[in-house]
C-alpha positions as CSV (number, residue, x, y, z in Angstrom):
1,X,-30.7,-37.0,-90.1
2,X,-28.2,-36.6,-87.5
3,X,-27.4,-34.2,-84.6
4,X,-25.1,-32.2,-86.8
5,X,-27.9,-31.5,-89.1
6,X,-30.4,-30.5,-86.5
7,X,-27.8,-27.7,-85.0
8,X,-27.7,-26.3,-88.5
9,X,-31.3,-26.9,-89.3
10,X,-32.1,-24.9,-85.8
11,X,-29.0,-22.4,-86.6
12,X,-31.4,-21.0,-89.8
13,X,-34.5,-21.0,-88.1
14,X,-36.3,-23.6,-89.7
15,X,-39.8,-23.6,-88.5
16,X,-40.3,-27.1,-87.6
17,X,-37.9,-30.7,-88.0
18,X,-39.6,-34.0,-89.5
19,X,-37.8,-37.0,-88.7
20,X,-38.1,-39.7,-91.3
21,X,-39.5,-43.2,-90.4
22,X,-35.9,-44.9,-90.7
23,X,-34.4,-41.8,-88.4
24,X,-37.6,-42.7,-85.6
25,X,-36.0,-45.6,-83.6
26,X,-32.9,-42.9,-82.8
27,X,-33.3,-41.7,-79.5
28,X,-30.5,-39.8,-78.9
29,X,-31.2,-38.1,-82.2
30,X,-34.6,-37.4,-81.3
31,X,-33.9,-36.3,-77.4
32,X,-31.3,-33.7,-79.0
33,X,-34.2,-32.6,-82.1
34,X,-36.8,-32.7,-79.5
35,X,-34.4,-30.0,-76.8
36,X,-34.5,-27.6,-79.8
37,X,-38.1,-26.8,-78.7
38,X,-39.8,-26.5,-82.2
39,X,-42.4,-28.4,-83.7
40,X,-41.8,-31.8,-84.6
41,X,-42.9,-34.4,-87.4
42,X,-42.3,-37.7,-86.4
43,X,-43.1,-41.1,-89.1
44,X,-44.2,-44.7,-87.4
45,X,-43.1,-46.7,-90.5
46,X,-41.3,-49.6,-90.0
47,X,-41.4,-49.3,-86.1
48,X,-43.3,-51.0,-83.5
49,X,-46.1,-49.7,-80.9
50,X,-43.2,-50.6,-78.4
51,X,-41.1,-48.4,-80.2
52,X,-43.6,-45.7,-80.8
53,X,-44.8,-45.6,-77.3
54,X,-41.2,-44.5,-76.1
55,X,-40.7,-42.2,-79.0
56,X,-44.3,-40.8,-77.6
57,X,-42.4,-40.4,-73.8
58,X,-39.0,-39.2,-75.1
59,X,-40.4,-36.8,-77.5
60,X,-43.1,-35.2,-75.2
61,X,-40.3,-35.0,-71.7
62,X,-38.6,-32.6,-73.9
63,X,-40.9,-30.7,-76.3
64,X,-44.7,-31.1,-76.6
65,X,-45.4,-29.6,-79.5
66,X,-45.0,-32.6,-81.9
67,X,-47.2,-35.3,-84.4
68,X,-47.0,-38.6,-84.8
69,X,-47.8,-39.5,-88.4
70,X,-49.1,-42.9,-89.2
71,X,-46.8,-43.9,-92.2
72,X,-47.0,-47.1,-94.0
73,X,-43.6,-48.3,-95.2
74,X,-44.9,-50.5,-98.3
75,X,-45.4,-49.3,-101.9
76,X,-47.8,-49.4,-103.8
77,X,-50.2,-49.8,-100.9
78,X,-53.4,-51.4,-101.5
79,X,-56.6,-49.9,-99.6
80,X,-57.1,-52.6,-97.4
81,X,-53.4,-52.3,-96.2
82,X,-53.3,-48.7,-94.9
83,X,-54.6,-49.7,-91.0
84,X,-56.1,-46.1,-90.2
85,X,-57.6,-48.0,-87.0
86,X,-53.6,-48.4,-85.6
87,X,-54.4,-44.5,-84.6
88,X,-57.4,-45.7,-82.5
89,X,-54.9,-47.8,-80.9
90,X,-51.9,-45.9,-80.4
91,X,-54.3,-42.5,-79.0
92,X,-55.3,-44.9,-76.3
93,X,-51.5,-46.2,-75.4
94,X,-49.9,-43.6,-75.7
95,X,-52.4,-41.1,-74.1
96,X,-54.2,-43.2,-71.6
């Protein structure tokens, strides 16, 4: 969850890095995880399309081999709650 960790997480090869939905507003965290050139796992919880769209940019100038994952920071979650149509959304801003 910081720099330090990504040099050793890339120092044993691991074959991809997931940052965590409280880790996703961290940009100088992600530009350095993003350099390393593997895949990449990155959670939306708790973060706004204003934030995701620049995640989206600073992510993909550096590596594009990475996922957004639609994450839903509330538990239990009831079936009416999840918002599966926010991917709708964020495929046209962030691709379009």
């Amino acid at each position: 969850m910081d720099e330090m960790a990504v040099e050793f997480l890339d120092e044993i090869n691991v074959p991809f890095f997931k940052v965590g939905s409280g880790d996703t507003n961290n940009f100088p965290y992600l530009k350095t995880t993003a350099e390393k050139g593997r895949p990449m796992l990155v959670s939306s919880g708790m973060q706004s399309m204003e934030t995701m769209r620049r995640v989206y940019q600073t992510v993909k100038e550096h590596n594009p081999n990475f996922a957004i994952l639609q994450c839903t920071s509330a538990y239990p979650l009831e079936a009416e709650d999840v918002n599966l149509r926010v991917l709708a959304v964020r495929r046209i801003d962030f691709y379009y």
